[in-house]
N, CA, C, O and CB atoms as a CASP TS submission, in Angstrom:
PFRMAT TS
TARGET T0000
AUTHOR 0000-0000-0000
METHOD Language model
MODEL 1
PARENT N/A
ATOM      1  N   UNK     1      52.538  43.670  85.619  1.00  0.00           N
ATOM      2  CA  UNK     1      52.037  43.103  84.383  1.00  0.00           C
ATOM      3  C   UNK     1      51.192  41.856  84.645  1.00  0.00           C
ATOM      4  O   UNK     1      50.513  41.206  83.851  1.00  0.00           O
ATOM      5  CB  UNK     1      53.193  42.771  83.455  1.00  0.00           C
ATOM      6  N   UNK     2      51.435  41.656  86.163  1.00  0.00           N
ATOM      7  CA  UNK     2      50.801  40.392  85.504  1.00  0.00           C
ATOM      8  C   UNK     2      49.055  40.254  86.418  1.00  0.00           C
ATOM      9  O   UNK     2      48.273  39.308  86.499  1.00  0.00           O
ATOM     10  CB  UNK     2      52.110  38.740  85.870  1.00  0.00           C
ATOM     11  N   UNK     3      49.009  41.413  86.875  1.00  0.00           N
ATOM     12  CA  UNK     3      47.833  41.683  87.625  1.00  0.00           C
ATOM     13  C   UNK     3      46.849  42.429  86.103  1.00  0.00           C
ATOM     14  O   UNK     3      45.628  42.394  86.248  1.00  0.00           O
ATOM     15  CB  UNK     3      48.261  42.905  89.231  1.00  0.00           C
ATOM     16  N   UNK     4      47.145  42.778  85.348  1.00  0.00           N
ATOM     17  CA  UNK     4      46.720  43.188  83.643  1.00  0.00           C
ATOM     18  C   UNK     4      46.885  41.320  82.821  1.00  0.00           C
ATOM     19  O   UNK     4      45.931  40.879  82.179  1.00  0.00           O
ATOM     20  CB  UNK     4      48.442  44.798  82.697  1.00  0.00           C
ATOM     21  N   UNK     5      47.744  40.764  82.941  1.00  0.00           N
ATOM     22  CA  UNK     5      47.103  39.518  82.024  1.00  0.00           C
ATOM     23  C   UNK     5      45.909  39.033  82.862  1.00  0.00           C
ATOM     24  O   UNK     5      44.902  38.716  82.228  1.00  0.00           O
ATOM     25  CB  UNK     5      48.252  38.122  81.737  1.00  0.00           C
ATOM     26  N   UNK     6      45.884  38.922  84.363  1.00  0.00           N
ATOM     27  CA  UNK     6      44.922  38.045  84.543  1.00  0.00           C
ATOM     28  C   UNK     6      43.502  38.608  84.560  1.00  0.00           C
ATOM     29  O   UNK     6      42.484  37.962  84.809  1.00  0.00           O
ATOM     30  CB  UNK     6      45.211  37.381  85.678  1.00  0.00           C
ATOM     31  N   UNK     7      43.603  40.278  84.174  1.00  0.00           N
ATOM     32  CA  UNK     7      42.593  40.548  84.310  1.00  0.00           C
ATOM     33  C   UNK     7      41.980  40.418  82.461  1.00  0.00           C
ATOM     34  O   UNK     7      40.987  39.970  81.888  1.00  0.00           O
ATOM     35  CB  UNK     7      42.632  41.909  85.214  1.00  0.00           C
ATOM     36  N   UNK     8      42.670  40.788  82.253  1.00  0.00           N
ATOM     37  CA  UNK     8      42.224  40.117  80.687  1.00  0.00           C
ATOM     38  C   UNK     8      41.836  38.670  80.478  1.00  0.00           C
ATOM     39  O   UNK     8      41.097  38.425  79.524  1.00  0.00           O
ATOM     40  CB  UNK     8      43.419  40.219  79.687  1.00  0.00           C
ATOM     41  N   UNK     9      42.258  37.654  81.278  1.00  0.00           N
ATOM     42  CA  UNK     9      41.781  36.551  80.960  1.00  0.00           C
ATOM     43  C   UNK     9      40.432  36.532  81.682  1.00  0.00           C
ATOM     44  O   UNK     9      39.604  35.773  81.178  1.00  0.00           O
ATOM     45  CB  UNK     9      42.706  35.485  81.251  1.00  0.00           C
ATOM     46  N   UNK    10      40.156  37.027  82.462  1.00  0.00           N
ATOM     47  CA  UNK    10      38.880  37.350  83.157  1.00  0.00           C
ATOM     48  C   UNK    10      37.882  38.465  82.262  1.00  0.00           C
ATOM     49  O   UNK    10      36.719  38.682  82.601  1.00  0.00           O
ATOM     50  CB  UNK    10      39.315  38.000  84.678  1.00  0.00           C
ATOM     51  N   UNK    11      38.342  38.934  81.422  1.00  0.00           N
ATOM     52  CA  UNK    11      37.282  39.508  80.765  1.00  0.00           C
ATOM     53  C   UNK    11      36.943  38.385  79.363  1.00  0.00           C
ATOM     54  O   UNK    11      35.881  37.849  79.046  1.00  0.00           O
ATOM     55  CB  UNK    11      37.763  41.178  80.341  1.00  0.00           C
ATOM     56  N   UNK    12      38.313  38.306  78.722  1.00  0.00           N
ATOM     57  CA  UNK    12      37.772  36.899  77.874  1.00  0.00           C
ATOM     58  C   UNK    12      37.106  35.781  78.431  1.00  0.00           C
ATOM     59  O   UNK    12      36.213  35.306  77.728  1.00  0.00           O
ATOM     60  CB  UNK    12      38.833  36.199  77.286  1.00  0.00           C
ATOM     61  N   UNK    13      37.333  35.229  79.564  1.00  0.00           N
ATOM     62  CA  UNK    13      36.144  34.061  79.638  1.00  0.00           C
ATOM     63  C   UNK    13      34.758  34.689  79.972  1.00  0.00           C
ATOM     64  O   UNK    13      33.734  34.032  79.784  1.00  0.00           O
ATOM     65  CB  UNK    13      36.471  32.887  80.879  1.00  0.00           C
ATOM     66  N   UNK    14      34.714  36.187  80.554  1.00  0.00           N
ATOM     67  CA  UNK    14      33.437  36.787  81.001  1.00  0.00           C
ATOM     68  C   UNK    14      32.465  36.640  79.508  1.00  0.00           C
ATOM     69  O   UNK    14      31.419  35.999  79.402  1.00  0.00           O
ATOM     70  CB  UNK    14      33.721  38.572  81.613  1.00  0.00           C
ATOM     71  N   UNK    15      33.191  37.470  78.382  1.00  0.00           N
ATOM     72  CA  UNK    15      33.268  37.431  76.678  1.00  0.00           C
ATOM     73  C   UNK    15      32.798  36.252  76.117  1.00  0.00           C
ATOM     74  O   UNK    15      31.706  36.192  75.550  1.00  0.00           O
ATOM     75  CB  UNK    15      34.725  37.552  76.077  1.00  0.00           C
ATOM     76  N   UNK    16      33.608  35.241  76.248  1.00  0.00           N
ATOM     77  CA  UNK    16      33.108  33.829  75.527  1.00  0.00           C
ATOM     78  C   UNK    16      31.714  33.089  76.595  1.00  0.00           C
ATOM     79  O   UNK    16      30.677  32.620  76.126  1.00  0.00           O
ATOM     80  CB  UNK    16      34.766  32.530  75.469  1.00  0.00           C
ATOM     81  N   UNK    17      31.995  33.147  77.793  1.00  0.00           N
ATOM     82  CA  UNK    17      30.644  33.013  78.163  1.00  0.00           C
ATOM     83  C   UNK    17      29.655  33.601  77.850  1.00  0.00           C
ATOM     84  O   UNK    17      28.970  32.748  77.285  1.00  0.00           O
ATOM     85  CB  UNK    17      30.514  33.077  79.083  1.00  0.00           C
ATOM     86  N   UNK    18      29.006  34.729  77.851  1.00  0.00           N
ATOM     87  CA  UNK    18      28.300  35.761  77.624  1.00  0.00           C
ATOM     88  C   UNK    18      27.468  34.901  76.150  1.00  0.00           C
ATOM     89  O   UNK    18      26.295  34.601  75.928  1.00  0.00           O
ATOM     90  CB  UNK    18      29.349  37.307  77.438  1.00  0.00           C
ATOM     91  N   UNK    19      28.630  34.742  75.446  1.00  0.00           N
ATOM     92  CA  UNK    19      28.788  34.597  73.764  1.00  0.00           C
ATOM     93  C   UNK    19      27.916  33.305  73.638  1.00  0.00           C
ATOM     94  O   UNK    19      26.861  33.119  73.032  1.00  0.00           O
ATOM     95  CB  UNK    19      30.606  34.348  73.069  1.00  0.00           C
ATOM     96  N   UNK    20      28.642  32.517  74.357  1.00  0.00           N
ATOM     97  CA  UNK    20      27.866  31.141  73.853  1.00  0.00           C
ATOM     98  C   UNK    20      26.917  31.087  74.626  1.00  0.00           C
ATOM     99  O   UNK    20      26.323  30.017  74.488  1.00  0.00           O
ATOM    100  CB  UNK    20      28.575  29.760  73.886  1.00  0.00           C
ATOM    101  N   UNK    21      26.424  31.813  75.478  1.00  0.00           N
ATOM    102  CA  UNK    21      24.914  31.467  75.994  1.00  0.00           C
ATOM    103  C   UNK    21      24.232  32.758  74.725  1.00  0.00           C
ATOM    104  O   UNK    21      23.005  32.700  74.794  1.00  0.00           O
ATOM    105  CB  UNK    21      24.557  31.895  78.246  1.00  0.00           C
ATOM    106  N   UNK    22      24.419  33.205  74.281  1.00  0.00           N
ATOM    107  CA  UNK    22      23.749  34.037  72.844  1.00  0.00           C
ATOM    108  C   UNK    22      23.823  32.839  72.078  1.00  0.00           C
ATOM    109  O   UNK    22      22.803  32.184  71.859  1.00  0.00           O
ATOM    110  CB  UNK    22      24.704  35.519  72.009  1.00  0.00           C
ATOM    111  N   UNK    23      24.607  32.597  71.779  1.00  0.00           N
ATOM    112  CA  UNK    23      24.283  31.494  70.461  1.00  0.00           C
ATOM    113  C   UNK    23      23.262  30.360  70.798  1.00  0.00           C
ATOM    114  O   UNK    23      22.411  29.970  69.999  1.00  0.00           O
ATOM    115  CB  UNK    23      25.738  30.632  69.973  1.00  0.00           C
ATOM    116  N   UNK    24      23.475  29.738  72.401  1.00  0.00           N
ATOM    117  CA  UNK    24      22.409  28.530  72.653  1.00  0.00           C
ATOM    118  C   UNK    24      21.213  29.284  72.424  1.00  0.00           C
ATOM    119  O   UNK    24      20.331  28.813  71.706  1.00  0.00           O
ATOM    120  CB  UNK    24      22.400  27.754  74.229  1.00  0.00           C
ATOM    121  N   UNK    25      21.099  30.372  72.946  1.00  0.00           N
ATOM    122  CA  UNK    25      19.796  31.211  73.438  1.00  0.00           C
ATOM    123  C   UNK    25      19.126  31.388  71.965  1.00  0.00           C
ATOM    124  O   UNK    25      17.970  31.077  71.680  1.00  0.00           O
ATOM    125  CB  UNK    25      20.189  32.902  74.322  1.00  0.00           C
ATOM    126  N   UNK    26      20.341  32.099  70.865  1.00  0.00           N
ATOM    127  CA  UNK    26      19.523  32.293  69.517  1.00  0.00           C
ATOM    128  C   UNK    26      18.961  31.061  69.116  1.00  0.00           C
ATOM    129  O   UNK    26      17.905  31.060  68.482  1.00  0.00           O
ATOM    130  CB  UNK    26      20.375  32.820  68.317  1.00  0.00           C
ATOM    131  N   UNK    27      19.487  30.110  69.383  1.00  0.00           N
ATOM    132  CA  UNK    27      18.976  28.478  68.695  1.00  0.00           C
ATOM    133  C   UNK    27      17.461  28.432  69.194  1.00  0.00           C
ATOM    134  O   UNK    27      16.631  27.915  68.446  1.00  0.00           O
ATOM    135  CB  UNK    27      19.999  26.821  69.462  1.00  0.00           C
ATOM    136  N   UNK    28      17.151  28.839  70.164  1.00  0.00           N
ATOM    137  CA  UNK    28      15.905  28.782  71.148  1.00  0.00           C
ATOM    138  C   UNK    28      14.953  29.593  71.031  1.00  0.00           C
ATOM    139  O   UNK    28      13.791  29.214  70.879  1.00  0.00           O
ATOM    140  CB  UNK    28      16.172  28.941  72.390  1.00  0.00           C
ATOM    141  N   UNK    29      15.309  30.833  71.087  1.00  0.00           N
ATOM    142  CA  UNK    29      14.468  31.744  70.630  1.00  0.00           C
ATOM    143  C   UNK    29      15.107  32.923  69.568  1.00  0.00           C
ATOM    144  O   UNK    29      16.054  33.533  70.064  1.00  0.00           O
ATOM    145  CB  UNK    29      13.894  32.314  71.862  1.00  0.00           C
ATOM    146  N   UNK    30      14.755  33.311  68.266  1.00  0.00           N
ATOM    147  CA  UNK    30      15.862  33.938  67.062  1.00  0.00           C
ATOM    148  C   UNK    30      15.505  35.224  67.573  1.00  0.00           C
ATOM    149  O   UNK    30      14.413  35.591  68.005  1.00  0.00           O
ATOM    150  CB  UNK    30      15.595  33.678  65.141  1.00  0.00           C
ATOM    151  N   UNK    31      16.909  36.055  67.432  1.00  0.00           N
ATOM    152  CA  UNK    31      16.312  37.653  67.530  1.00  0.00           C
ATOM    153  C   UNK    31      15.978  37.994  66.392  1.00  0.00           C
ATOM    154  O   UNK    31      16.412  37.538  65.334  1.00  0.00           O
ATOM    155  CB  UNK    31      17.230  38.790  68.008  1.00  0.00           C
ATOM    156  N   UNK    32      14.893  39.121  66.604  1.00  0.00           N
ATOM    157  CA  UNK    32      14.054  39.879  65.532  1.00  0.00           C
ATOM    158  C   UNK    32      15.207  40.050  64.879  1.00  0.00           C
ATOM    159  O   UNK    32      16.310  39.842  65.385  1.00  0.00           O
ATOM    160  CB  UNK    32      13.136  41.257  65.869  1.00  0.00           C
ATOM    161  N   UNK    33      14.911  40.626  63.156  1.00  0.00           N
ATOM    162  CA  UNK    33      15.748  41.565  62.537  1.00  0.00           C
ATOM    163  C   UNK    33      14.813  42.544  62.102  1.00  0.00           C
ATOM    164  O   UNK    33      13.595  42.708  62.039  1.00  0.00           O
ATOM    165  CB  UNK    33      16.615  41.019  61.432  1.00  0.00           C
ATOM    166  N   UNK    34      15.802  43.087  61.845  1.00  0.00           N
ATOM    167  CA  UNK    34      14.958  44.294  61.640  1.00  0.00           C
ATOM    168  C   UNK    34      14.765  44.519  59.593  1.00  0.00           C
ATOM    169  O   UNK    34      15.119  43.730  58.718  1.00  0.00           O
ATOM    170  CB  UNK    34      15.997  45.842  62.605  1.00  0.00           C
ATOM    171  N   UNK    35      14.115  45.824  59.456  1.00  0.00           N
ATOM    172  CA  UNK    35      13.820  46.001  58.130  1.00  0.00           C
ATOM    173  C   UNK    35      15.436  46.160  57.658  1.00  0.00           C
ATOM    174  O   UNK    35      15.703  45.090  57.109  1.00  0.00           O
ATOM    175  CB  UNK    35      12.706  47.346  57.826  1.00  0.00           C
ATOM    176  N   UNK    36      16.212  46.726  57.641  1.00  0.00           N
ATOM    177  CA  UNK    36      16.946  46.482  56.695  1.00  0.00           C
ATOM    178  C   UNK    36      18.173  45.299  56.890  1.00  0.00           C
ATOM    179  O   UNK    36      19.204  45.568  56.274  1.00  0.00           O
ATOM    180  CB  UNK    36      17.381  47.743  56.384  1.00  0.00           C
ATOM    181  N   UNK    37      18.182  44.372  57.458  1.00  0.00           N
ATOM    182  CA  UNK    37      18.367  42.730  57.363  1.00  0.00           C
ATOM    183  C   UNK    37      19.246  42.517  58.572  1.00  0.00           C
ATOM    184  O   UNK    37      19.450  41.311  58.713  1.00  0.00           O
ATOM    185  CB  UNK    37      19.164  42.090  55.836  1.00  0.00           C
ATOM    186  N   UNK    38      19.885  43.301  59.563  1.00  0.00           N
ATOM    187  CA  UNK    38      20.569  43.188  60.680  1.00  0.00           C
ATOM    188  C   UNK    38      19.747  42.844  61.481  1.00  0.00           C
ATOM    189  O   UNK    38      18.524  42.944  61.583  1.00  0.00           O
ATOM    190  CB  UNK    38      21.230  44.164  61.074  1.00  0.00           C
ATOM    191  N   UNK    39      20.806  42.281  62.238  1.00  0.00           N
ATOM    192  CA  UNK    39      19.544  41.463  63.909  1.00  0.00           C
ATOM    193  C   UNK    39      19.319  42.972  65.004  1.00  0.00           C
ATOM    194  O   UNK    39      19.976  44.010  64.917  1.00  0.00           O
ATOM    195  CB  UNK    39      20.941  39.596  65.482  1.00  0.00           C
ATOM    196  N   UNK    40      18.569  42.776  65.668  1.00  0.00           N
ATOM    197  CA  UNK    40      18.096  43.634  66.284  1.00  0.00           C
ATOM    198  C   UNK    40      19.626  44.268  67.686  1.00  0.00           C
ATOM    199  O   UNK    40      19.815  45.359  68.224  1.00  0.00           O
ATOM    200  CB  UNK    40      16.526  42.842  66.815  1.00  0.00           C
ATOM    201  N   UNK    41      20.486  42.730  67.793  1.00  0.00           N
ATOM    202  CA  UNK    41      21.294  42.946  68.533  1.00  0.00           C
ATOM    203  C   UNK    41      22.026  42.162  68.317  1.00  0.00           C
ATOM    204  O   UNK    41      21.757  41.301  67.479  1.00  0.00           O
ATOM    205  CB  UNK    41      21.047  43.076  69.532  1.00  0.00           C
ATOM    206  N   UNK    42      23.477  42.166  69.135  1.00  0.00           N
ATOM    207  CA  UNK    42      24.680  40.773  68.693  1.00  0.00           C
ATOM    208  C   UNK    42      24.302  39.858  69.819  1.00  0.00           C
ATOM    209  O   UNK    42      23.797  40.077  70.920  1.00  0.00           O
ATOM    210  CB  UNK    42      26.717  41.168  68.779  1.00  0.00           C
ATOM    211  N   UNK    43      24.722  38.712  69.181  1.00  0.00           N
ATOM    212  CA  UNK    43      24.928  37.418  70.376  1.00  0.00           C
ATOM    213  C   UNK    43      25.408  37.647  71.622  1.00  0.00           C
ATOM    214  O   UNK    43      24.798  37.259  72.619  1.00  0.00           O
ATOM    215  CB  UNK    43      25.884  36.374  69.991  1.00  0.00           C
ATOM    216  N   UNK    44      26.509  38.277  71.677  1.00  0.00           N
ATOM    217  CA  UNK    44      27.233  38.318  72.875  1.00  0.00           C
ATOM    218  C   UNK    44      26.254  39.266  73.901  1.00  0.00           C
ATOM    219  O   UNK    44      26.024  38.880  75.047  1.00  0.00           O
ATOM    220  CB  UNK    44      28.810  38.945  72.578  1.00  0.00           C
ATOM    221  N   UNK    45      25.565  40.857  73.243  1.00  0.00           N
ATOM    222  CA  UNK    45      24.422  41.562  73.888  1.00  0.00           C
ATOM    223  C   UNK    45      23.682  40.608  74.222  1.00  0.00           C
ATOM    224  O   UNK    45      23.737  40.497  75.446  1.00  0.00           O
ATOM    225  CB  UNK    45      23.679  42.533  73.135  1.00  0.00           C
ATOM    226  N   UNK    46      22.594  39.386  73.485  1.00  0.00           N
ATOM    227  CA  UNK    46      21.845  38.762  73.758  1.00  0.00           C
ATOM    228  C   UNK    46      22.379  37.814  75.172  1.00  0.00           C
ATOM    229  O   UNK    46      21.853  37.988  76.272  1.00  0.00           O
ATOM    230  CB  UNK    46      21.492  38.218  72.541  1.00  0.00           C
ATOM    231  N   UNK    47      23.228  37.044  75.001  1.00  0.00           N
ATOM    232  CA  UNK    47      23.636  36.272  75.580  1.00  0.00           C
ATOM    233  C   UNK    47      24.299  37.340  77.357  1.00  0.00           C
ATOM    234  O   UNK    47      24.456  36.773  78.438  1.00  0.00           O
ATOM    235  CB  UNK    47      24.670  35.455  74.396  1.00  0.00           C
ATOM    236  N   UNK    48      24.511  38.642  77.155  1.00  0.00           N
ATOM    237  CA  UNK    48      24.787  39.090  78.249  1.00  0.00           C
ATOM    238  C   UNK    48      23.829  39.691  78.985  1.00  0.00           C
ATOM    239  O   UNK    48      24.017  40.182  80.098  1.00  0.00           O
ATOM    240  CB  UNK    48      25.652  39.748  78.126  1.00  0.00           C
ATOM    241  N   UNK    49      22.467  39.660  78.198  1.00  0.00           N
ATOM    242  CA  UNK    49      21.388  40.404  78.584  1.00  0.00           C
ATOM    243  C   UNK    49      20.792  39.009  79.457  1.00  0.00           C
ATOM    244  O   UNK    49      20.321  39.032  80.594  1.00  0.00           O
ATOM    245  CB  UNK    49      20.404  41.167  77.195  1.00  0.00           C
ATOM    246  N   UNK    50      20.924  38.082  78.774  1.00  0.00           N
ATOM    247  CA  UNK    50      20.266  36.967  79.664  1.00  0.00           C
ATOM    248  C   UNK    50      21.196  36.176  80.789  1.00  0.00           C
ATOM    249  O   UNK    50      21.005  35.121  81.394  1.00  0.00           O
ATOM    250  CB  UNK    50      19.709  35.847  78.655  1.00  0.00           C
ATOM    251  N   UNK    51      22.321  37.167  80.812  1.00  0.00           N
ATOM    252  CA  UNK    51      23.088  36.270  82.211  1.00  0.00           C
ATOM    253  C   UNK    51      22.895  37.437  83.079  1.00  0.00           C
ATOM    254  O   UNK    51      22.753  37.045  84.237  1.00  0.00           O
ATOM    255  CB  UNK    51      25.033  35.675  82.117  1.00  0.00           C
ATOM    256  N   UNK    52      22.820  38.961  82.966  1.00  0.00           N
ATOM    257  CA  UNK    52      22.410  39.794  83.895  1.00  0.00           C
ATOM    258  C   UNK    52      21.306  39.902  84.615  1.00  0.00           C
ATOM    259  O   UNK    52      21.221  40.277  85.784  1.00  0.00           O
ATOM    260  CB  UNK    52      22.484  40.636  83.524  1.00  0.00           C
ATOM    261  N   UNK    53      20.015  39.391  83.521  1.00  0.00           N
ATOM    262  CA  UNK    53      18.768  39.047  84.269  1.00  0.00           C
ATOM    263  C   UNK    53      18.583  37.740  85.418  1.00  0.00           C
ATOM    264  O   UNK    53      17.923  37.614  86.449  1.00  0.00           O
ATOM    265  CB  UNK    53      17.820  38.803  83.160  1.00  0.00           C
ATOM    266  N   UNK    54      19.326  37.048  84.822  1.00  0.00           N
ATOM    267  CA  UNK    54      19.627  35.791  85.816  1.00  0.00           C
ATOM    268  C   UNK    54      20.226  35.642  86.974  1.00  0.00           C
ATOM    269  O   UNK    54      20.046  34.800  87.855  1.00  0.00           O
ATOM    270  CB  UNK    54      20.238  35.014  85.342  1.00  0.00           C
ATOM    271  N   UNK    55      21.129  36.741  86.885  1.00  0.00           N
ATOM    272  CA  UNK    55      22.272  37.249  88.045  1.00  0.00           C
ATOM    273  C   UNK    55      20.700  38.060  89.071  1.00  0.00           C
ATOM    274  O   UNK    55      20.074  37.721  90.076  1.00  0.00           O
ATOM    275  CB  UNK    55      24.017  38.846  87.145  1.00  0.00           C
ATOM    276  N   UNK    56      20.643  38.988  88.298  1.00  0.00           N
ATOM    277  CA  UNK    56      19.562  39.967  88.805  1.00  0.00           C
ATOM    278  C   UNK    56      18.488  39.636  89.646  1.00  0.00           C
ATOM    279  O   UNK    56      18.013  40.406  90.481  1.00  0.00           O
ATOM    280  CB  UNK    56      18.952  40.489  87.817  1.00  0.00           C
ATOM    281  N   UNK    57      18.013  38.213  89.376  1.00  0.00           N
ATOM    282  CA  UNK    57      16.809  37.859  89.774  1.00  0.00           C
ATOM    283  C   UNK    57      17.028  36.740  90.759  1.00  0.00           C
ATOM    284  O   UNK    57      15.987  36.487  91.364  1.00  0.00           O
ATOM    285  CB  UNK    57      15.950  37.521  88.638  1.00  0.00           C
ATOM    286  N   UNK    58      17.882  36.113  91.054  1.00  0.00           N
ATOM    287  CA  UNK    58      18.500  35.514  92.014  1.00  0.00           C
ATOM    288  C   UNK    58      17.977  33.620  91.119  1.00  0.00           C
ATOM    289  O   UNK    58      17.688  32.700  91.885  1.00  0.00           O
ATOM    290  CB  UNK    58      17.762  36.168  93.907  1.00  0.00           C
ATOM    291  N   UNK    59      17.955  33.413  89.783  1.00  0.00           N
ATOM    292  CA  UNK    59      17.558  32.477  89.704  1.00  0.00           C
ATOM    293  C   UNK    59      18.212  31.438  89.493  1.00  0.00           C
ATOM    294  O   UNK    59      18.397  31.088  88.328  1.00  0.00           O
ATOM    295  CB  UNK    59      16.912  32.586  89.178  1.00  0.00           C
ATOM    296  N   UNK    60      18.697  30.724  90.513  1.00  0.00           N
ATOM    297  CA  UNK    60      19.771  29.926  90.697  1.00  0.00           C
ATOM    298  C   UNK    60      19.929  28.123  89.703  1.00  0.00           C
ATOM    299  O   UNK    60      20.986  27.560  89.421  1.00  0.00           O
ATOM    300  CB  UNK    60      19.642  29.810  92.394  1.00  0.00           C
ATOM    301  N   UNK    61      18.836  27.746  89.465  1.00  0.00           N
ATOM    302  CA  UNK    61      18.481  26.660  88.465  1.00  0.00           C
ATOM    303  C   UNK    61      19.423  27.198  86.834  1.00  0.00           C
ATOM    304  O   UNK    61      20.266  26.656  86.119  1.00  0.00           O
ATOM    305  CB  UNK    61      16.424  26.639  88.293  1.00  0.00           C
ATOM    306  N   UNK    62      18.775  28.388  86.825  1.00  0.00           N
ATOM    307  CA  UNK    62      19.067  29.081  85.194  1.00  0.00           C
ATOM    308  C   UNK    62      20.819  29.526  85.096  1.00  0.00           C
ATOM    309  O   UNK    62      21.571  29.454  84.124  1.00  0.00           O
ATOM    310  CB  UNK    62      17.902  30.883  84.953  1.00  0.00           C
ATOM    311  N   UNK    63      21.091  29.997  86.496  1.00  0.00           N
ATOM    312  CA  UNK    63      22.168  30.026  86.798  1.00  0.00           C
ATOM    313  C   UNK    63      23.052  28.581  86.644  1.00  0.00           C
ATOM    314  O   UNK    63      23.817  28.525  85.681  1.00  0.00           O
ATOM    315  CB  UNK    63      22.049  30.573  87.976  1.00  0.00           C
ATOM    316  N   UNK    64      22.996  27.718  87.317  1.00  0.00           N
ATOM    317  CA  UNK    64      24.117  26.875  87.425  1.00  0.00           C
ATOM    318  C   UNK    64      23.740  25.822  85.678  1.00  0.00           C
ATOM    319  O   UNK    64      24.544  24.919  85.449  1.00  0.00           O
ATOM    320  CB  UNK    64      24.033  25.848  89.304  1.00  0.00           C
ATOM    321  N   UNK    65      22.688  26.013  84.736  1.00  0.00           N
ATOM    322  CA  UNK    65      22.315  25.510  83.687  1.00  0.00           C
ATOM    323  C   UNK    65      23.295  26.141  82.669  1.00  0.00           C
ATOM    324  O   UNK    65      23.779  25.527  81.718  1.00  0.00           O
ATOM    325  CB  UNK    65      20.888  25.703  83.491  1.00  0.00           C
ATOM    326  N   UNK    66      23.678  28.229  83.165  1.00  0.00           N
ATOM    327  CA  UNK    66      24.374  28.468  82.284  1.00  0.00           C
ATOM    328  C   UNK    66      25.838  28.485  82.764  1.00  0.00           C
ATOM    329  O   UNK    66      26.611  29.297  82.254  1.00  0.00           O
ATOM    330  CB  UNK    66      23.901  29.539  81.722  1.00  0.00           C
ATOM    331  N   UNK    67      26.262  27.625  83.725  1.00  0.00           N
ATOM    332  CA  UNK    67      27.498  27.751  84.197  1.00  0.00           C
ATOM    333  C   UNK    67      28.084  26.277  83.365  1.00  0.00           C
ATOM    334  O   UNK    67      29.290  26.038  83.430  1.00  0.00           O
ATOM    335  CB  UNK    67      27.538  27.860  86.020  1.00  0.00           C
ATOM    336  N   UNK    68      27.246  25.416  82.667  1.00  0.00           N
ATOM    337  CA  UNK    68      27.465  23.917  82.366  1.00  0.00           C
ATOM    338  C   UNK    68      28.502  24.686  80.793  1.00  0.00           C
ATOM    339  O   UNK    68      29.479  24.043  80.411  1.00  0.00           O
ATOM    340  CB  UNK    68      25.521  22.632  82.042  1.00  0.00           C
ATOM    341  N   UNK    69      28.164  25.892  80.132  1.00  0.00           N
ATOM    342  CA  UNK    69      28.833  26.134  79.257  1.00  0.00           C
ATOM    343  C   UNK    69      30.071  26.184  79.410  1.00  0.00           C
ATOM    344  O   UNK    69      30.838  25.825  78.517  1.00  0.00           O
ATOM    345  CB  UNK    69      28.496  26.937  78.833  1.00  0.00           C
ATOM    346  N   UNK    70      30.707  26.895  81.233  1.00  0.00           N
ATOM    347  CA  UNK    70      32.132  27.290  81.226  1.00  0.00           C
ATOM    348  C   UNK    70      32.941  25.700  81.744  1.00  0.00           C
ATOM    349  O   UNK    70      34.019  25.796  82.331  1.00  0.00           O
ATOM    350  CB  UNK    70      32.390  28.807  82.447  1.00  0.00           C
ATOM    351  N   UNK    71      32.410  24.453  81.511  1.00  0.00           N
ATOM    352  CA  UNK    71      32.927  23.179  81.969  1.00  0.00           C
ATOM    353  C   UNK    71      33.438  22.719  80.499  1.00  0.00           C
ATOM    354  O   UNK    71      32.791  23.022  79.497  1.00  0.00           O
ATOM    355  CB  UNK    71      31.730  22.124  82.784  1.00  0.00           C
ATOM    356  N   UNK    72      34.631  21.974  80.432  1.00  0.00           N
ATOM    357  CA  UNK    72      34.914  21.254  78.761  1.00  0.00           C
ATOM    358  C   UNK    72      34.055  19.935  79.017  1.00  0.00           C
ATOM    359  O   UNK    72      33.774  19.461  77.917  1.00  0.00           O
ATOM    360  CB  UNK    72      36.931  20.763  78.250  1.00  0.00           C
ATOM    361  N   UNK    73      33.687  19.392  79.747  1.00  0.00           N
ATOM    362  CA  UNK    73      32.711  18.198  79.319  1.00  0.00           C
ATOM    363  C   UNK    73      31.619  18.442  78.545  1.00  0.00           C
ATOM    364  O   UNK    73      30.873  17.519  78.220  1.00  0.00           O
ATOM    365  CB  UNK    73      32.148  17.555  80.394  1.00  0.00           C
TER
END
């Protein structure tokens, strides 16, 4: 059991990270919506789309900028 909690706590902080770099990111640039009034995608998609590209591309500045989210200071 307890090799299952810690992997759950590892998907929730994967989750809330993801999340709040969507929300900084929407502040910065808004996702489209579309015609009938939904956003084109959720925060957490947004926000995971832009930590995979970052991972992806080896860009280490953008990287450790979005690691300042998982610190409580």
């Amino acid at each position: 059991m307890d090799r299952v909690e810690k992997l759950l706590a590892l998907v929730l902080i994967a989750f809330t990270w993801a999340y709040k770099i969507g929300i900084e990111l929407n502040e910065l640039i808004q996702i489209k919506t579309k015609k009938h009034g939904r956003k084109a995608y959720s925060l957490f998609k947004y926000g995971l789309n832009a930590l995979a590209k970052v991972i992806n591309n080896n860009d280490l500045k953008t990287f450790y900028e979005f690691n300042k989210f998982l610190s409580c200071t």
